[in-house]
PDB file of N, CA, C and O in Angstrom, chain B, residues numbered from 101:
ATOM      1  N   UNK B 101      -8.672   7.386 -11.102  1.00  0.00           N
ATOM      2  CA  UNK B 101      -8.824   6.141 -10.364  1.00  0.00           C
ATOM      3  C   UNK B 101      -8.022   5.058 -11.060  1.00  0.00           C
ATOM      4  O   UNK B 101      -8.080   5.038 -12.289  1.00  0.00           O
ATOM      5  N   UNK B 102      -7.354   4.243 -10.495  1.00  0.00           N
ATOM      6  CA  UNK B 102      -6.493   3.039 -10.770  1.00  0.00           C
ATOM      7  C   UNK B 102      -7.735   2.126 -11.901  1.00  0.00           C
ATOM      8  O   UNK B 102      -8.936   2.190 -11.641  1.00  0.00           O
ATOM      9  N   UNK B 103      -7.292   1.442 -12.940  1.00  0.00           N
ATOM     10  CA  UNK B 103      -8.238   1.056 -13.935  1.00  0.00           C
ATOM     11  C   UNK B 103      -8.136  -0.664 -12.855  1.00  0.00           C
ATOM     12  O   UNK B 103      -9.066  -1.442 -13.073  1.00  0.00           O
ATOM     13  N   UNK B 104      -7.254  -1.041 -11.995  1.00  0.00           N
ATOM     14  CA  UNK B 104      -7.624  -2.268 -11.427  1.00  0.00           C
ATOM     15  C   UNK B 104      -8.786  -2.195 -10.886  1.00  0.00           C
ATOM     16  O   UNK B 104      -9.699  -2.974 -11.164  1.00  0.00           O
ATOM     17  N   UNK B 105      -8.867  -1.307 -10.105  1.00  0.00           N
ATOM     18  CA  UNK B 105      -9.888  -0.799  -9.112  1.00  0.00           C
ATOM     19  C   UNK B 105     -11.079  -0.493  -9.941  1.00  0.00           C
ATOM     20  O   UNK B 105     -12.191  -0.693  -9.452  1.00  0.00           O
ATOM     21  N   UNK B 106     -11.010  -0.222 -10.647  1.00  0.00           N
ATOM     22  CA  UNK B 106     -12.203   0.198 -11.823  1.00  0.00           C
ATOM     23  C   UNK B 106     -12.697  -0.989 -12.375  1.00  0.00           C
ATOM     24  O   UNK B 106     -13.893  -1.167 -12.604  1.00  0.00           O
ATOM     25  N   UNK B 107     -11.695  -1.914 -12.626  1.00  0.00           N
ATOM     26  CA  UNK B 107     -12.211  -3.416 -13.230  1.00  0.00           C
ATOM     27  C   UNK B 107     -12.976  -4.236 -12.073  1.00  0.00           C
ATOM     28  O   UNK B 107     -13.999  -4.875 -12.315  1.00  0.00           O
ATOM     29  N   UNK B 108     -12.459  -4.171 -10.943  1.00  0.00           N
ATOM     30  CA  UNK B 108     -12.883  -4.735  -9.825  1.00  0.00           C
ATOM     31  C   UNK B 108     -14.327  -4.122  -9.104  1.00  0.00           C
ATOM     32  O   UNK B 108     -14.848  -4.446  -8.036  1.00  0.00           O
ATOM     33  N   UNK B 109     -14.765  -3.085 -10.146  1.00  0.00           N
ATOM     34  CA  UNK B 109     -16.291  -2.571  -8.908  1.00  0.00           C
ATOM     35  C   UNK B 109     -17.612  -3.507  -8.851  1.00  0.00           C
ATOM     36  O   UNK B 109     -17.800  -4.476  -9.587  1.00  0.00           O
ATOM     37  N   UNK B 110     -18.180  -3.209  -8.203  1.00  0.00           N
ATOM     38  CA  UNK B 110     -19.467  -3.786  -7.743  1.00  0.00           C
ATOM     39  C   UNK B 110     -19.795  -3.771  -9.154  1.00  0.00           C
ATOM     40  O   UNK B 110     -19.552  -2.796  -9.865  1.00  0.00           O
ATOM     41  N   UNK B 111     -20.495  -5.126  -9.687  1.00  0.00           N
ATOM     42  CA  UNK B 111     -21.294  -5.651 -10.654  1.00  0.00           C
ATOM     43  C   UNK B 111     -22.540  -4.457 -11.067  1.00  0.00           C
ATOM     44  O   UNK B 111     -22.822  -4.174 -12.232  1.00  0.00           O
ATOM     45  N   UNK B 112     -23.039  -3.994 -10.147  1.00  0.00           N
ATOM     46  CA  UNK B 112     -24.476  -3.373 -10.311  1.00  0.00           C
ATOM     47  C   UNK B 112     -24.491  -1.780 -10.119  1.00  0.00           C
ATOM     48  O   UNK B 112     -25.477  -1.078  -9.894  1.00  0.00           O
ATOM     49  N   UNK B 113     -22.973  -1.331 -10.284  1.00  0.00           N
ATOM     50  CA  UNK B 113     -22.358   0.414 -10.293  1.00  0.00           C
ATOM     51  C   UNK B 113     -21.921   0.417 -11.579  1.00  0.00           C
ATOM     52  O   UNK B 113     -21.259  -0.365 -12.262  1.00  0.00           O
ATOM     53  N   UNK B 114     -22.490   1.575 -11.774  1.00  0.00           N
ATOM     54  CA  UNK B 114     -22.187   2.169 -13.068  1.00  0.00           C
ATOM     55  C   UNK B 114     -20.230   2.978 -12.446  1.00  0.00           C
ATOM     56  O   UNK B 114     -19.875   3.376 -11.337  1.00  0.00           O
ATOM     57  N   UNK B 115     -19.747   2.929 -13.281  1.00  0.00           N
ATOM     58  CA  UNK B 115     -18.150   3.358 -13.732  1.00  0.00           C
ATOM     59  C   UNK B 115     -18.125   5.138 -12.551  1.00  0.00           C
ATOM     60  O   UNK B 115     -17.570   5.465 -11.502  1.00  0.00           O
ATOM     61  N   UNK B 116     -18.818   5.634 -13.281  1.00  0.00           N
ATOM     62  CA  UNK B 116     -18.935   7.012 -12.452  1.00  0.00           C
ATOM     63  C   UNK B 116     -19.489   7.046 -10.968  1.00  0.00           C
ATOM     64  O   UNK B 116     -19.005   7.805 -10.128  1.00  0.00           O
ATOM     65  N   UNK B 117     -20.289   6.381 -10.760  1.00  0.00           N
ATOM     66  CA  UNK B 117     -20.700   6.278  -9.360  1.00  0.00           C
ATOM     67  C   UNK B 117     -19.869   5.351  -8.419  1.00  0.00           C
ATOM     68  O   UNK B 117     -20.214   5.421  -7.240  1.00  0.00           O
ATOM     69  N   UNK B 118     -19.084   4.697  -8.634  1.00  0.00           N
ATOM     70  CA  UNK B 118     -17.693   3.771  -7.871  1.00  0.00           C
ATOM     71  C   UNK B 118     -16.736   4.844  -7.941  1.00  0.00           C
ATOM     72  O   UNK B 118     -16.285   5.144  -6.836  1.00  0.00           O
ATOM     73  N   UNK B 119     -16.180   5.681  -9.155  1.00  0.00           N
ATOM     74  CA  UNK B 119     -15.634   6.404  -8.490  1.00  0.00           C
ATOM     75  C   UNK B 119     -15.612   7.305  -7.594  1.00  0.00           C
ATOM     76  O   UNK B 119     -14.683   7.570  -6.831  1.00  0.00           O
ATOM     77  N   UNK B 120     -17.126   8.029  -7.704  1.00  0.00           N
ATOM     78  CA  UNK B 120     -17.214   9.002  -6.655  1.00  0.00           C
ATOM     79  C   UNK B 120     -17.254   8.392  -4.967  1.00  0.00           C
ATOM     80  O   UNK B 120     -16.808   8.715  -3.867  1.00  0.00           O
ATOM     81  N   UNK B 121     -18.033   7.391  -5.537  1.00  0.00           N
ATOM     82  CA  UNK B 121     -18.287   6.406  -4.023  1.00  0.00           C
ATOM     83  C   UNK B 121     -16.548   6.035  -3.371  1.00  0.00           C
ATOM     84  O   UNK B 121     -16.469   6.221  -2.156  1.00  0.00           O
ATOM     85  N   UNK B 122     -15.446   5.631  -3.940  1.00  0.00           N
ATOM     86  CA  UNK B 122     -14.652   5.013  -3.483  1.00  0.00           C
ATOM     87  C   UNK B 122     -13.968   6.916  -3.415  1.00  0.00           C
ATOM     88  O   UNK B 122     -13.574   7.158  -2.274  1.00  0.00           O
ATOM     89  N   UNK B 123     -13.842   7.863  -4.169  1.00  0.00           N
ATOM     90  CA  UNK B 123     -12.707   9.090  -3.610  1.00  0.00           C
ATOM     91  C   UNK B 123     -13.910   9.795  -2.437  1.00  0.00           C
ATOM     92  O   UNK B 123     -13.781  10.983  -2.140  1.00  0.00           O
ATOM     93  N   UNK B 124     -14.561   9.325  -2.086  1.00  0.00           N
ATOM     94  CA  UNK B 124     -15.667  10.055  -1.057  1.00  0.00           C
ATOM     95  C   UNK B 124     -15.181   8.844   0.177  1.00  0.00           C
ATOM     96  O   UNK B 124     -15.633   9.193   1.267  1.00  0.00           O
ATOM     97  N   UNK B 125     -14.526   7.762   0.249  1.00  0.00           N
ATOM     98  CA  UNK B 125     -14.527   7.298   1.271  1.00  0.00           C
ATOM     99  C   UNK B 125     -12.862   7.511   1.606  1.00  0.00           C
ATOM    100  O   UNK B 125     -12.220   6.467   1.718  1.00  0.00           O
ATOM    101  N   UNK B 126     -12.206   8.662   1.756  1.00  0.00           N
ATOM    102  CA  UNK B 126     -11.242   8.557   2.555  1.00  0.00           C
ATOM    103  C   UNK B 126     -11.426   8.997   4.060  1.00  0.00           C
ATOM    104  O   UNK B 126     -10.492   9.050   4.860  1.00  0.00           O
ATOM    105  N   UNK B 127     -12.455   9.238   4.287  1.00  0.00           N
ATOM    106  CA  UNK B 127     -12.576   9.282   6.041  1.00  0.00           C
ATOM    107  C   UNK B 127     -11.985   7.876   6.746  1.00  0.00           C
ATOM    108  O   UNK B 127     -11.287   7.732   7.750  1.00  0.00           O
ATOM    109  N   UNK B 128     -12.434   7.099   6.001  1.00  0.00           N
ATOM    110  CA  UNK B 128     -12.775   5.312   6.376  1.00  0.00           C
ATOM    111  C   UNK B 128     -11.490   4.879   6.256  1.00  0.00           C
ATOM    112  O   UNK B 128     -10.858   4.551   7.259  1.00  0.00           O
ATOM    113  N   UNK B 129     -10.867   4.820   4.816  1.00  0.00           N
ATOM    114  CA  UNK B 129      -9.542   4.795   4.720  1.00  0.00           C
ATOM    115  C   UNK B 129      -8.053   5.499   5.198  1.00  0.00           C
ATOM    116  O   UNK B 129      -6.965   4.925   5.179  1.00  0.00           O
ATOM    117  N   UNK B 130      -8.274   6.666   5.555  1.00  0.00           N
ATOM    118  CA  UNK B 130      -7.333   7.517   6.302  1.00  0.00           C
ATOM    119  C   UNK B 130      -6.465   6.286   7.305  1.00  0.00           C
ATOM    120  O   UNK B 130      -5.248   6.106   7.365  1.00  0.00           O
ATOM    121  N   UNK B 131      -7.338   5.705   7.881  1.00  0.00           N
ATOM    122  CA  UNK B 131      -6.852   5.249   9.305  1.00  0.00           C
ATOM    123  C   UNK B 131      -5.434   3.871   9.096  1.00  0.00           C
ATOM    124  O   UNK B 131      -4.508   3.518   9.827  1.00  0.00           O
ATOM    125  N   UNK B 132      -5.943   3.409   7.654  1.00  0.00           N
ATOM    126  CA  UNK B 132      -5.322   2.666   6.535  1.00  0.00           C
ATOM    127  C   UNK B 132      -4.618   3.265   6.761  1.00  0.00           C
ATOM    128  O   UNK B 132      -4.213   3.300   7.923  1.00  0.00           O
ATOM    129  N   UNK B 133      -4.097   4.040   5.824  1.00  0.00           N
ATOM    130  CA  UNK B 133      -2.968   4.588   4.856  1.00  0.00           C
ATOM    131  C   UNK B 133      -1.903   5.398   5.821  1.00  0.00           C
ATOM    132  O   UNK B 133      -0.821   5.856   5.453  1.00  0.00           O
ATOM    133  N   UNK B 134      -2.595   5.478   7.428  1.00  0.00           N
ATOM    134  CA  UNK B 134      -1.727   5.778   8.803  1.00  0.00           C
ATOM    135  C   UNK B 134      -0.806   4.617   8.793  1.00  0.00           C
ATOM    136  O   UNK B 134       0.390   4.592   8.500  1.00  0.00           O
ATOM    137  N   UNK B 135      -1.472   3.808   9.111  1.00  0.00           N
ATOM    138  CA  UNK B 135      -0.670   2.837   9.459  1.00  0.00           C
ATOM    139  C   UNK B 135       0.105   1.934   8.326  1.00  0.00           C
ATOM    140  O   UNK B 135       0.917   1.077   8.675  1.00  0.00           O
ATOM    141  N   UNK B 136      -0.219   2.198   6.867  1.00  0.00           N
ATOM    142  CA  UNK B 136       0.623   1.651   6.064  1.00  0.00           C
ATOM    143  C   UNK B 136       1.964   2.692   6.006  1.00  0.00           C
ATOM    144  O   UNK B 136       2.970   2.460   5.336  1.00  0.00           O
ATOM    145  N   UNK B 137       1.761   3.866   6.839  1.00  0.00           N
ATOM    146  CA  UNK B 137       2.915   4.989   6.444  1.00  0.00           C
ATOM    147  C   UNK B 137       3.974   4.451   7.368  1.00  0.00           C
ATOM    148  O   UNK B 137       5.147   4.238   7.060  1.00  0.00           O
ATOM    149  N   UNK B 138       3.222   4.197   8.930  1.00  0.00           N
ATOM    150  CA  UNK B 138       4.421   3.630   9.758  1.00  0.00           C
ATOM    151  C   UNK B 138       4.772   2.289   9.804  1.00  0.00           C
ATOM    152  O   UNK B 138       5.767   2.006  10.471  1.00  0.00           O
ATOM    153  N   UNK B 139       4.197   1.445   9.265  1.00  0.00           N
ATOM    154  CA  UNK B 139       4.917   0.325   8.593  1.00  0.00           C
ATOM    155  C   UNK B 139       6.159   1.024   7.729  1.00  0.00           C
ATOM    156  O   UNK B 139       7.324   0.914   8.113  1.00  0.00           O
ATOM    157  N   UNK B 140       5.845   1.650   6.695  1.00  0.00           N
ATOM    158  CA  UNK B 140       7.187   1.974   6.101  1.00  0.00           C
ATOM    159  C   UNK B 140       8.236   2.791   6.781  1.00  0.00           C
ATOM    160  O   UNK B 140       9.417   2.564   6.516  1.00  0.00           O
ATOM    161  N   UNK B 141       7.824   3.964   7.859  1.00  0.00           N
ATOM    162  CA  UNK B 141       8.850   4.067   8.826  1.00  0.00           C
ATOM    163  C   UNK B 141       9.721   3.248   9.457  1.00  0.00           C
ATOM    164  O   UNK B 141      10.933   3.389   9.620  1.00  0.00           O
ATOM    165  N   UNK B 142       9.045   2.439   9.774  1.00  0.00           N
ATOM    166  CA  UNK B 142       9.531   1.384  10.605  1.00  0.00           C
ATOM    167  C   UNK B 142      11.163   0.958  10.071  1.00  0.00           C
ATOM    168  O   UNK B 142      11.404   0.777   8.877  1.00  0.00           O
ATOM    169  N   UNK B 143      12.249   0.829  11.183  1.00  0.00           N
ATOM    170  CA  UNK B 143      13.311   0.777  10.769  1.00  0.00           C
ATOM    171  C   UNK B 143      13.423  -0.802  10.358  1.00  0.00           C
ATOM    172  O   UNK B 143      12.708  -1.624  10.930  1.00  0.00           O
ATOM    173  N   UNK B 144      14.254  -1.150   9.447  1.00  0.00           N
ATOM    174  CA  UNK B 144      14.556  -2.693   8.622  1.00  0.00           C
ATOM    175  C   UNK B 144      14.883  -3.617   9.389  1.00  0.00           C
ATOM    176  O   UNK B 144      15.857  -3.433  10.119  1.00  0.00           O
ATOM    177  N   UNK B 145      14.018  -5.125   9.449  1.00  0.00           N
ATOM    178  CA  UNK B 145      14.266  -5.890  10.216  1.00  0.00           C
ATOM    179  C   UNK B 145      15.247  -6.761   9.909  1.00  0.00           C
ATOM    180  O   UNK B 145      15.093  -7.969  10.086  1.00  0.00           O
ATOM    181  N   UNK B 146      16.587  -6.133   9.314  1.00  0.00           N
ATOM    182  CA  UNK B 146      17.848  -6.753   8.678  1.00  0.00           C
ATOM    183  C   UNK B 146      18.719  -5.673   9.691  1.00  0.00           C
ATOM    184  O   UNK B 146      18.767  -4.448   9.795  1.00  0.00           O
ATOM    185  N   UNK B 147      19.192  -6.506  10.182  1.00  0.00           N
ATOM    186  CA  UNK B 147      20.694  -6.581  11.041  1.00  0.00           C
ATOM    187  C   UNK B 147      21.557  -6.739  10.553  1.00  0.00           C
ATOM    188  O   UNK B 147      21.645  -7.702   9.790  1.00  0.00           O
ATOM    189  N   UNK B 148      22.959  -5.594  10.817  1.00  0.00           N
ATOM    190  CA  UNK B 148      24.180  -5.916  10.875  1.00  0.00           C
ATOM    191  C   UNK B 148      24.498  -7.707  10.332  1.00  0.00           C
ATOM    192  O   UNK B 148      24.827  -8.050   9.196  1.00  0.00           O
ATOM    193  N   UNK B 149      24.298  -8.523  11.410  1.00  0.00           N
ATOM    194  CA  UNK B 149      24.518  -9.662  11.676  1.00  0.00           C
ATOM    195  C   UNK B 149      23.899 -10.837  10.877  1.00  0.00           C
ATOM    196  O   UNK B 149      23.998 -12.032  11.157  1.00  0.00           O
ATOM    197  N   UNK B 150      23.363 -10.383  10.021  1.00  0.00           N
ATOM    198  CA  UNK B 150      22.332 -10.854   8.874  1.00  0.00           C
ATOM    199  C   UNK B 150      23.378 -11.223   7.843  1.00  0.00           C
ATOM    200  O   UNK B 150      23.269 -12.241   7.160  1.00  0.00           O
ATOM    201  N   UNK B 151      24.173 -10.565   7.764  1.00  0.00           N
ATOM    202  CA  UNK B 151      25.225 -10.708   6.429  1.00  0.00           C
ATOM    203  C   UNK B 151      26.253 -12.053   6.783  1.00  0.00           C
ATOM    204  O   UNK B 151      26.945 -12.709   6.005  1.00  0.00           O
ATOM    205  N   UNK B 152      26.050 -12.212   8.438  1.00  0.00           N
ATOM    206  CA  UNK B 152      26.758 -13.263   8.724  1.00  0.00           C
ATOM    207  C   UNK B 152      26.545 -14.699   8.167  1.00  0.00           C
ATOM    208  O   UNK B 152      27.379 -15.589   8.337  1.00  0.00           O
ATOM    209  N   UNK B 153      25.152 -14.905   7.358  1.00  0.00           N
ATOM    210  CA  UNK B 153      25.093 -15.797   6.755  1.00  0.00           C
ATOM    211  C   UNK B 153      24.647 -15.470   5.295  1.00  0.00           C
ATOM    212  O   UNK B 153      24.185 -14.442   4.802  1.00  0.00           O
ATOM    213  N   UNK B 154      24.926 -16.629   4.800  1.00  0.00           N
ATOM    214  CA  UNK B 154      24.936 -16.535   3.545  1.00  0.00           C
ATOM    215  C   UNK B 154      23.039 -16.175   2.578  1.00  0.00           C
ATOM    216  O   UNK B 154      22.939 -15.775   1.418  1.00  0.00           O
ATOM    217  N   UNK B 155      22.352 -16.354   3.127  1.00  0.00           N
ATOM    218  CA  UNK B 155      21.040 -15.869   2.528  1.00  0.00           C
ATOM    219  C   UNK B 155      20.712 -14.698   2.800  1.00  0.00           C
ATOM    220  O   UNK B 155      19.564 -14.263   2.887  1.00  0.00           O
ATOM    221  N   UNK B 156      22.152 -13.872   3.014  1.00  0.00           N
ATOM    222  CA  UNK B 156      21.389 -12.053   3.519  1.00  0.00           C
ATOM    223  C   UNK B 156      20.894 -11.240   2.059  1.00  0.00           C
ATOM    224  O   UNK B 156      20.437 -10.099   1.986  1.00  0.00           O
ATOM    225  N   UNK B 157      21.112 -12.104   1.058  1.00  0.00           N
ATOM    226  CA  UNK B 157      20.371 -10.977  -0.211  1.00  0.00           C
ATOM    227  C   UNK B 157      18.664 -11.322  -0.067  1.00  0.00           C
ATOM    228  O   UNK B 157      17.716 -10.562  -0.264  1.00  0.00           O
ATOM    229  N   UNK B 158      18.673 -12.609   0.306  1.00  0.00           N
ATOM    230  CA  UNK B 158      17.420 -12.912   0.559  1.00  0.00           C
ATOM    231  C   UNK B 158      16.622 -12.178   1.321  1.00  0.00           C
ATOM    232  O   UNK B 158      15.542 -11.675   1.008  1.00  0.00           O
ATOM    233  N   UNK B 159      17.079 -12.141   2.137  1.00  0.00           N
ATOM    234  CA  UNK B 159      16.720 -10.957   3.444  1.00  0.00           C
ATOM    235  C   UNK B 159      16.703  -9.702   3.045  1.00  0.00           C
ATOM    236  O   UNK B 159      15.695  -9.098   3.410  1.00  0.00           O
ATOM    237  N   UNK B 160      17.624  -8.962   2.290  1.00  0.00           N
ATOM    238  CA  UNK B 160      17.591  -7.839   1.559  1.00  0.00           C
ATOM    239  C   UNK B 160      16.286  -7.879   0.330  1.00  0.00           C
ATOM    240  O   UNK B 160      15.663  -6.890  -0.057  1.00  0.00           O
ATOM    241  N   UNK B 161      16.141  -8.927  -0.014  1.00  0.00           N
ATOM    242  CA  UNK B 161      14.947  -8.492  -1.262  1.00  0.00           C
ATOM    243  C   UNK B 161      13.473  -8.708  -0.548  1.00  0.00           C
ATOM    244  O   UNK B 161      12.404  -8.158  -0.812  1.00  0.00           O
ATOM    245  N   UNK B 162      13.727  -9.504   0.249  1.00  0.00           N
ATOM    246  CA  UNK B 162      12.261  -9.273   1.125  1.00  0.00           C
ATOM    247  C   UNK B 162      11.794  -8.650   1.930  1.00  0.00           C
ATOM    248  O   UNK B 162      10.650  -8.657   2.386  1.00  0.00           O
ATOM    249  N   UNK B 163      12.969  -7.850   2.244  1.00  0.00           N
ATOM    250  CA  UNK B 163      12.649  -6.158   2.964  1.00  0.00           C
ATOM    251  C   UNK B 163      11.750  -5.312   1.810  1.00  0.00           C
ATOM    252  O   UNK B 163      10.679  -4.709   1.882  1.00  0.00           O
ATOM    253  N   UNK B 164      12.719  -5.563   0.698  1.00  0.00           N
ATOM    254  CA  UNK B 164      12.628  -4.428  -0.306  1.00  0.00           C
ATOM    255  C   UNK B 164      10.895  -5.119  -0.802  1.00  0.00           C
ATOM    256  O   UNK B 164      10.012  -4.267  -0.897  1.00  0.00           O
ATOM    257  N   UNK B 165      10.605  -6.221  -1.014  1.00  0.00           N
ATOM    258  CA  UNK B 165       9.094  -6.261  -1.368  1.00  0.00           C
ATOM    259  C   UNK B 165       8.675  -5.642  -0.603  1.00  0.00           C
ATOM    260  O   UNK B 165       8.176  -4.558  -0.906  1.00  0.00           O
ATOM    261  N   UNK B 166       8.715  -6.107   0.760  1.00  0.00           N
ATOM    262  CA  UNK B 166       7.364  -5.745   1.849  1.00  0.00           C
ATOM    263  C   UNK B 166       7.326  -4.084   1.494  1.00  0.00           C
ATOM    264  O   UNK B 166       6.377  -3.490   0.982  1.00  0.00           O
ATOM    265  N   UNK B 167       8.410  -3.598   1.840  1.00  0.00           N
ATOM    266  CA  UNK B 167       8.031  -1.748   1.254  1.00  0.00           C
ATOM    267  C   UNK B 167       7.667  -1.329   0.115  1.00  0.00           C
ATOM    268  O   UNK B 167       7.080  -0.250   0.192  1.00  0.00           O
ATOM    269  N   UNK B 168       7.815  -1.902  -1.330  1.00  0.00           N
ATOM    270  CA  UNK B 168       7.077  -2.272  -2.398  1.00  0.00           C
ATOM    271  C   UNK B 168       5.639  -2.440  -2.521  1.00  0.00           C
ATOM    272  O   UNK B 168       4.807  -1.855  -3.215  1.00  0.00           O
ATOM    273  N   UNK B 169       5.545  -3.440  -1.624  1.00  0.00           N
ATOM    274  CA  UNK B 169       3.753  -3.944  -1.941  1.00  0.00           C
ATOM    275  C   UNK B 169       2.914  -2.795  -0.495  1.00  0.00           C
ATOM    276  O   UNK B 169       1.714  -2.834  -0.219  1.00  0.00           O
ATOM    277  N   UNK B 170       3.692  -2.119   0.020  1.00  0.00           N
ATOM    278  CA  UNK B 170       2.923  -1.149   1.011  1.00  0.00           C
ATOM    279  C   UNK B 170       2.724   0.083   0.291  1.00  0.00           C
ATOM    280  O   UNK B 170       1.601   0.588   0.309  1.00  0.00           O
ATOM    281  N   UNK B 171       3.666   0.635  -0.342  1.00  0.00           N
ATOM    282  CA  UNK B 171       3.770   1.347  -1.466  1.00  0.00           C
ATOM    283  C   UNK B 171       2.819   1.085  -2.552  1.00  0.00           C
ATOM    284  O   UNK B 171       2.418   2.119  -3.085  1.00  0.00           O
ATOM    285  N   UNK B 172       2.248  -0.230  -3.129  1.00  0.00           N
ATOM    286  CA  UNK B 172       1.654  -0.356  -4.245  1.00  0.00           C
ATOM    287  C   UNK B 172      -0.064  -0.617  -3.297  1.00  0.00           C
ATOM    288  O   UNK B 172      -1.119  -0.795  -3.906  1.00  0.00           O
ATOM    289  N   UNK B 173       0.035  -0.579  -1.929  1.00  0.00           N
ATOM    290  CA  UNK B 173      -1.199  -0.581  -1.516  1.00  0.00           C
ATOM    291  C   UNK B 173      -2.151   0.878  -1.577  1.00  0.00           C
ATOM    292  O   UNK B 173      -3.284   1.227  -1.908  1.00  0.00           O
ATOM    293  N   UNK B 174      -0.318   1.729  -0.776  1.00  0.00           N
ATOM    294  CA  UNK B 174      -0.643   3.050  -0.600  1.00  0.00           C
ATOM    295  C   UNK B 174      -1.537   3.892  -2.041  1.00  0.00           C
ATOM    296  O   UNK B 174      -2.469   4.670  -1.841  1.00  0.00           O
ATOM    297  N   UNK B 175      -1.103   3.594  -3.223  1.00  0.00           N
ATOM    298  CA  UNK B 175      -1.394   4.324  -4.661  1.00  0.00           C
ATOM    299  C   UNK B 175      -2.693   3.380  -4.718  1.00  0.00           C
ATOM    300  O   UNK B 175      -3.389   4.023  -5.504  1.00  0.00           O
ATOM    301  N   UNK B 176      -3.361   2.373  -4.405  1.00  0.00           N
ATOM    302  CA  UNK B 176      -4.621   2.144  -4.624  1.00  0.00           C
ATOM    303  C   UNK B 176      -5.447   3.168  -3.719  1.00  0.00           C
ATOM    304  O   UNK B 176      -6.646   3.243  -3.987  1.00  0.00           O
ATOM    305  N   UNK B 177      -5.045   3.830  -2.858  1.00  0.00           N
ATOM    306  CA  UNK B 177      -5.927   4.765  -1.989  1.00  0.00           C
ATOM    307  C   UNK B 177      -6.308   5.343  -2.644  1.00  0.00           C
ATOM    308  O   UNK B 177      -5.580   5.482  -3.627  1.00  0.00           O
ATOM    309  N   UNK B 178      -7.692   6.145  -2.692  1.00  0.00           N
ATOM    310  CA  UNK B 178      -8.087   7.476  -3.412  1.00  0.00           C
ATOM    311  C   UNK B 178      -6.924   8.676  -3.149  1.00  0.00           C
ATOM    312  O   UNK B 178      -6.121   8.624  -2.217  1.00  0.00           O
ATOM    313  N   UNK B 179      -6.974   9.585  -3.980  1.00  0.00           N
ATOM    314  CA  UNK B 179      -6.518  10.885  -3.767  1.00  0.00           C
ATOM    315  C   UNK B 179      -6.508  11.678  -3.194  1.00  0.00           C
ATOM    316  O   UNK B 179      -5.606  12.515  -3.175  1.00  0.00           O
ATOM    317  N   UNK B 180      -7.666  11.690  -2.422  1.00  0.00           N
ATOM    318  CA  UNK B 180      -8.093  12.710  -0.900  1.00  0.00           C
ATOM    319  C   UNK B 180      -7.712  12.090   0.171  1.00  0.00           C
ATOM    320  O   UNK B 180      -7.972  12.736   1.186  1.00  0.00           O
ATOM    321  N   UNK B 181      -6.975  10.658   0.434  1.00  0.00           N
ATOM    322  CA  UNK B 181      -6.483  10.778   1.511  1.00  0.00           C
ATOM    323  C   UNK B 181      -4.838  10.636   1.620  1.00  0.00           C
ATOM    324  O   UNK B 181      -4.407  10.156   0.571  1.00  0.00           O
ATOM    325  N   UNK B 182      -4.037  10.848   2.355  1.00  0.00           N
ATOM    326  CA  UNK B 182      -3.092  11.592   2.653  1.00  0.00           C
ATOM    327  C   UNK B 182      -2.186  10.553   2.744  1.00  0.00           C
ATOM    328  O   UNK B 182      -2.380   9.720   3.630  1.00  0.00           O
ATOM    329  N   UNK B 183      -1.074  10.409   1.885  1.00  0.00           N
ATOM    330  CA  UNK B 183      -0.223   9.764   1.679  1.00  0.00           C
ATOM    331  C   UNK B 183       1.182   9.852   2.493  1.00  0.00           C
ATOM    332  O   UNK B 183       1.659   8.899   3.109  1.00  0.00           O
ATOM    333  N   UNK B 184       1.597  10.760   2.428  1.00  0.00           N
ATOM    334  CA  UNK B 184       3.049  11.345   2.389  1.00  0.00           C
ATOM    335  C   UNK B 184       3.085  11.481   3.757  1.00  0.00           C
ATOM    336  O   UNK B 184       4.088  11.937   4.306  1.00  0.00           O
TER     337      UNK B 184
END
């Protein structure tokens, strides 16, 4: 389990019982980690025509977060549900 996620549990769970509780809920989460997959399918909302002005790196690095932080959502999922 991610030690963020571990720092972050319910006040009144013991360490072992958050984990089992949170890798026992990928039924719930599955439906998540669907739709964070086709977000990252999703083809780049940078155009050709983007380069026509001068802030297209800008545009290029804020593509590259948004698939970054979907990616760094995806690895907080438990392990039993389905990434790839």
């Amino acid at each position: 389990m991610n030690a963020l996620l571990m720092k972050h549990r319910p006040k009144d769970m013991e360490p072992k019982k958050w984990e089992e509780l949170w890798n026992n809920s990928h039924p719930q989460l599955q439906p998540l980690a669907d739709v964070l997959k086709g977000w990252l399918a999703q083809e780049p909302s940078i155009r050709p025509s983007d380069f026509d002005c001068p802030n297209h790196y800008a545009k290029l690095v804020a593509e590259e977060v948004r698939k970054q932080t979907i990616k760094d959502i995806l690895a907080l999922l438990p392990d039993s549900v389905v990434k790839a």
